[in-house]
C-alpha positions as CSV (number, residue, x, y, z in Angstrom):
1,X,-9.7,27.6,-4.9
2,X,-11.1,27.4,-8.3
3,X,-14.4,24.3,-7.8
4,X,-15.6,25.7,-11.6
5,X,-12.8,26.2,-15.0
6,X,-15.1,27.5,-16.6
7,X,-18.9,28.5,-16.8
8,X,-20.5,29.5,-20.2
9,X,-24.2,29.8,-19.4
10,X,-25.7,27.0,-17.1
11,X,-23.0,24.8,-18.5
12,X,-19.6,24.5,-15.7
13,X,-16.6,22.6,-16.7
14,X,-15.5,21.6,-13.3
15,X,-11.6,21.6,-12.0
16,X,-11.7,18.1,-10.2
17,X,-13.6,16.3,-13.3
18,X,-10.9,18.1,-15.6
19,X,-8.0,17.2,-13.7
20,X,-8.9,13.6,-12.9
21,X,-9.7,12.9,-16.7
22,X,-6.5,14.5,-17.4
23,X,-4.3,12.2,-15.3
24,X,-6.6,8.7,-16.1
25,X,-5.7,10.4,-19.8
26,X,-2.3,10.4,-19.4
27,X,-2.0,7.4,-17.6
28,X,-3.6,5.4,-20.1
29,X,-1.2,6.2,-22.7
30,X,1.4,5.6,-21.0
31,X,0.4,2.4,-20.1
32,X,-0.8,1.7,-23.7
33,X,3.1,3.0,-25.0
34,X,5.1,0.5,-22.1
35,X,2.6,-2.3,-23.1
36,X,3.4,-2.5,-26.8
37,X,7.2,-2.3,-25.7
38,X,6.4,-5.3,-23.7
39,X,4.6,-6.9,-26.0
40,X,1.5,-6.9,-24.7
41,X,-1.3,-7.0,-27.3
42,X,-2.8,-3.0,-27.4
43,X,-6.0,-3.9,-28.0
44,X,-6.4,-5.9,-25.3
45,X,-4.5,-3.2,-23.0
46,X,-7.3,-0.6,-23.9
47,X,-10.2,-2.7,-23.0
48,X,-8.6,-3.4,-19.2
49,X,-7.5,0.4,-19.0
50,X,-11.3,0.8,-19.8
51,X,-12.4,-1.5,-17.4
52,X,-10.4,-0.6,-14.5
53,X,-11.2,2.9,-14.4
54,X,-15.0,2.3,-14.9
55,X,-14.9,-0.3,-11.9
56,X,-12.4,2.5,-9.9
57,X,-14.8,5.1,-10.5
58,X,-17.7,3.0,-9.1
59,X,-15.8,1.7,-6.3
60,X,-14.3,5.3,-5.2
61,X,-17.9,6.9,-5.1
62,X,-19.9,3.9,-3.4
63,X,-17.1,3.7,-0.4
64,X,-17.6,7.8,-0.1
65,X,-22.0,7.2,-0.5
66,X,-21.1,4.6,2.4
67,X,-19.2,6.7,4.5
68,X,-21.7,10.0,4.1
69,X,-25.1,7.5,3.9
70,X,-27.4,9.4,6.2
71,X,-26.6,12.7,3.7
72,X,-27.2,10.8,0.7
73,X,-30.1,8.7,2.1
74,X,-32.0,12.2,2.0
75,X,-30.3,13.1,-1.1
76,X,-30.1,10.1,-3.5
77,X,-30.0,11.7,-6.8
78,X,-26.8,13.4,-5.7
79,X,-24.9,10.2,-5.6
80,X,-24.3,10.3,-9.2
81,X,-23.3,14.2,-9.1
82,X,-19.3,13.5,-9.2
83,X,-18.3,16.9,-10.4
84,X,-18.0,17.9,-6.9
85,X,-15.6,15.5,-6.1
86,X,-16.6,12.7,-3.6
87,X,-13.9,9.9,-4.6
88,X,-12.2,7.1,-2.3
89,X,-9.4,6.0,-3.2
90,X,-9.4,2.8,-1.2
91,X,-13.0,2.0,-2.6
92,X,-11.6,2.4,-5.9
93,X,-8.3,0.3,-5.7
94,X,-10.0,-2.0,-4.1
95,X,-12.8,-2.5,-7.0
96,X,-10.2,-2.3,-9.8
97,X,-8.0,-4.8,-8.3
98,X,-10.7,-6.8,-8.1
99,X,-11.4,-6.0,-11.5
100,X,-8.2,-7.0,-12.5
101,X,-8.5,-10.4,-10.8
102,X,-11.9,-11.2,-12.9
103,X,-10.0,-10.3,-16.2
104,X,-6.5,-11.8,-16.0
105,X,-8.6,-15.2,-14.9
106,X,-11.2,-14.8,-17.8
107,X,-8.1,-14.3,-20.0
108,X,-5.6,-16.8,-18.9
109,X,-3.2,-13.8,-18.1
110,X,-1.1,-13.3,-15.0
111,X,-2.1,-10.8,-12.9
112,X,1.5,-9.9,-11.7
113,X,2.8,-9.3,-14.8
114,X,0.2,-6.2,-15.8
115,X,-0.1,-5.2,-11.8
116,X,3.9,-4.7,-12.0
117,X,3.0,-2.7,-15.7
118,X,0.2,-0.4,-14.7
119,X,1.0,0.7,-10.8
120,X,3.3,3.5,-11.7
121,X,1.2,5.3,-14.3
122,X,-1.7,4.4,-11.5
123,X,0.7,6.8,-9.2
124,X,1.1,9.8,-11.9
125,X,-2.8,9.7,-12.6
126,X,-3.4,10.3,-8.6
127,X,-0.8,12.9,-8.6
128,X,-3.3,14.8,-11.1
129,X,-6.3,14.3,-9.1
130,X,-5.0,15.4,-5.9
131,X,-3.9,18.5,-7.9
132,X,-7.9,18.6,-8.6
133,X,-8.8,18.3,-5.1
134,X,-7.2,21.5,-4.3
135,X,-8.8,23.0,-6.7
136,X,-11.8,22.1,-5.7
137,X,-11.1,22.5,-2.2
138,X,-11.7,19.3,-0.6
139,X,-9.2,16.4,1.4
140,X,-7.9,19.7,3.0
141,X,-5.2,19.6,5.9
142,X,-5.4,20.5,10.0
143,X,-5.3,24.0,10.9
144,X,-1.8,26.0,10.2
145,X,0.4,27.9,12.3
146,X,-0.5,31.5,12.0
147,X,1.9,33.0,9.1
148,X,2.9,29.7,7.6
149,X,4.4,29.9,4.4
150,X,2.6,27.1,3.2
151,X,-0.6,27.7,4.5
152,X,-3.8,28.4,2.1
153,X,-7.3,29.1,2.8
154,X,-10.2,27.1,1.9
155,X,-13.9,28.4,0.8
156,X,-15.5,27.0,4.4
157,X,-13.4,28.6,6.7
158,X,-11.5,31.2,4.9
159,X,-10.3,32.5,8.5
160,X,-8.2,29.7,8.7
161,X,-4.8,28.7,7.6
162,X,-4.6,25.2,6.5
163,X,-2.1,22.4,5.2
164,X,-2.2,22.1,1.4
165,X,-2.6,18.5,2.2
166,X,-3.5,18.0,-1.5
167,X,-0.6,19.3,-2.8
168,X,1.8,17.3,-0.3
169,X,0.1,13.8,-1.7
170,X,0.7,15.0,-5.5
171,X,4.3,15.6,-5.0
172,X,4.7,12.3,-3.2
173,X,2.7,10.7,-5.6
174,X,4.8,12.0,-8.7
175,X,8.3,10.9,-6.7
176,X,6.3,7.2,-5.8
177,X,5.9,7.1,-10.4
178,X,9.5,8.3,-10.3
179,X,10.5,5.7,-8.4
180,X,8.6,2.6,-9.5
181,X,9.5,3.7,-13.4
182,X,13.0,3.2,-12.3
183,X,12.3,0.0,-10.1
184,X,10.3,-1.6,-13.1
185,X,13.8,-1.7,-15.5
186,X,15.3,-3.8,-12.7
187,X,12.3,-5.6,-10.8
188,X,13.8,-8.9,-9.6
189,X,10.8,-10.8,-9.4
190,X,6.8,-10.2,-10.8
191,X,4.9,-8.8,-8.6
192,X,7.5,-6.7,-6.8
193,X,6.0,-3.4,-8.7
194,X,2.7,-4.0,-7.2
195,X,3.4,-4.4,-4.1
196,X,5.5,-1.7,-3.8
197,X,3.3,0.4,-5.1
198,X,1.3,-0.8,-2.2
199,X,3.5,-0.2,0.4
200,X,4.8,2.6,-0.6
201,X,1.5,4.2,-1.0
202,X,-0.1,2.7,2.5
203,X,2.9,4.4,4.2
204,X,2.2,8.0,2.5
205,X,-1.7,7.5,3.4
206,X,-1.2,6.3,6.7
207,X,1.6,9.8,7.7
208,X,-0.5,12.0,5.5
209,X,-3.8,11.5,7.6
210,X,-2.1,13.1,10.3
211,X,-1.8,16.2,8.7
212,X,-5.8,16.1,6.9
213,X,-8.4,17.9,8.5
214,X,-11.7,16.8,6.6
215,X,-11.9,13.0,8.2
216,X,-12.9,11.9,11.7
217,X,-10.8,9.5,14.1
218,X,-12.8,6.1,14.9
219,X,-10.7,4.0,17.0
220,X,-7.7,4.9,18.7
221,X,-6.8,8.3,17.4
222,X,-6.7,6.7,14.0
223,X,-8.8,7.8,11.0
224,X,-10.6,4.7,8.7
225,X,-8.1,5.0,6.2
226,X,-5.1,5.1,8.6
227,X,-6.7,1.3,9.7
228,X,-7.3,0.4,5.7
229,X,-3.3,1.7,5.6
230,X,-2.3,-0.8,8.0
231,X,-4.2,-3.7,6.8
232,X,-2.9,-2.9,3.3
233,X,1.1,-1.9,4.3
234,X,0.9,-5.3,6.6
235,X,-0.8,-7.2,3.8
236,X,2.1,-6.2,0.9
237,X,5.1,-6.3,3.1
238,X,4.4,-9.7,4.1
239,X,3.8,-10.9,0.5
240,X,7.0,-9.0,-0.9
241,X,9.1,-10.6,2.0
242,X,7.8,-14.2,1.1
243,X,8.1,-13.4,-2.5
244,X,11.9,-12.3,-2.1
245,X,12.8,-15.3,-0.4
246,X,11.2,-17.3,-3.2
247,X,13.7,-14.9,-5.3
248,X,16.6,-15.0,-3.6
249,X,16.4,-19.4,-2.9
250,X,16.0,-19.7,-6.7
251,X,19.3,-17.3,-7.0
252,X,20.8,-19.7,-4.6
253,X,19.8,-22.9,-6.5
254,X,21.2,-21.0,-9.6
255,X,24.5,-20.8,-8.8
């Protein structure tokens, strides 16, 4: 693993923080590229792309404070230490979308329309940062079959072969933009980006737990985000089924 780039002095440029900035980088100019194609007004797209990543960021680290609160009740100054890692992804969807709520009412837009637009670069830009969690070691897989080809060690238990769990997300995550770039020049519907974005995603989280070694089971074998996984897969495939048949009866009325 590689936690630190680089270290000049007392001053560390750290692997997570690197790769995370590189993929909300990359990401947001993407998304700023496909939104004047659209005609979406670029200003407007930069201050959102702003906003939702402040809001992620926020969300992401108070759901991980919340799940480690003794530790940090001891240690409050090391809440705001993020070079470490220390991210939830389900605390930070959850605050952006809820960000993206607030703005799309304040502006009169609709929030379908720029869900569909953003969710695949919101794929690519977690591809990176899982790439940054193996480098910095953590969200690390179950214990590996002696000899597997696959298996890594990890600075804790350096005894131990592990899953690259990390790297299994990132290449799901890069074939989940893939495919939602391709699905968004020939969406039937708004809305049908987003939510499979959602499912698609809840799916992976849900199967991937399986093989993660770094979070506890809490009710029936099932981790905390394997039950956030459910909740969100069951949420999304019940709105994209009613949301076809809306489709498909104004097809019908069409013809």
């Amino acid at each position: 693993m590689h936690p630190i780039l680089i270290k000049i002095g007392p001053v560390a440029v750290y692997s997570y923080g690197v790769m995370v900035s590189l993929g909300a980088g990359l990401a947001a100019f993407l998304i700023y590229r496909r939104a004047g194609e659209l005609g979406f007004a670029k200003d407007r797209v930069i201050d959102l792309v702003v906003l939702l990543l402040m809001s992620g960021i926020v969300g992401a680290r108070l759901f991980y404070v919340t799940l480690n609160l003794p530790y940090y009740a001891t240690n409050i100054f090391e809440i705001f230490d993020l070079t470490k890692g220390g991210l939830v992804w389900y605390g930070g969807f959850l605050a952006a979308l809820s960000a993206l709520i607030w703005y799309t009412v304040k502006r009169r837009l609709n929030f379908w329309v720029l869900a569909d637009l953003m969710v695949p670069y919101l794929a690519l830009a977690q591809a990176f940062g899982r790439i940054g969690c193996f480098l910095n070691g953590c969200c690390y897989g179950i214990e590996a079959p002696r000899g597997h080809p696959l298996g890594v060690t990890f600075p804790q238990d350096s005894h131990i072969l592990r899953y690259p769990t990390q790297l299994y997300s990132s290449l799901v995550l890069l074939l989940i933009f893939v495919l939602l770039r391709i699905w968004q020049d020939n969406r039937r519907f708004v809305g049908e980006i987003f939510l499979g974005y959602c499912i698609l995603y809840a799916a992976k989280r849900f199967l991937m737990e399986f093989l993660r070694g770094d979070n506890r089971k809490v009710f029936a074998g099932l981790t905390i985000f394997q039950i956030i996984s459910i909740a969100v897969l069951t949420a999304a495939l019940s709105i994209f089924i009613y949301k076809t048949a809306l489709w498909k009866k104004k097809i019908s009325a069409l013809r």
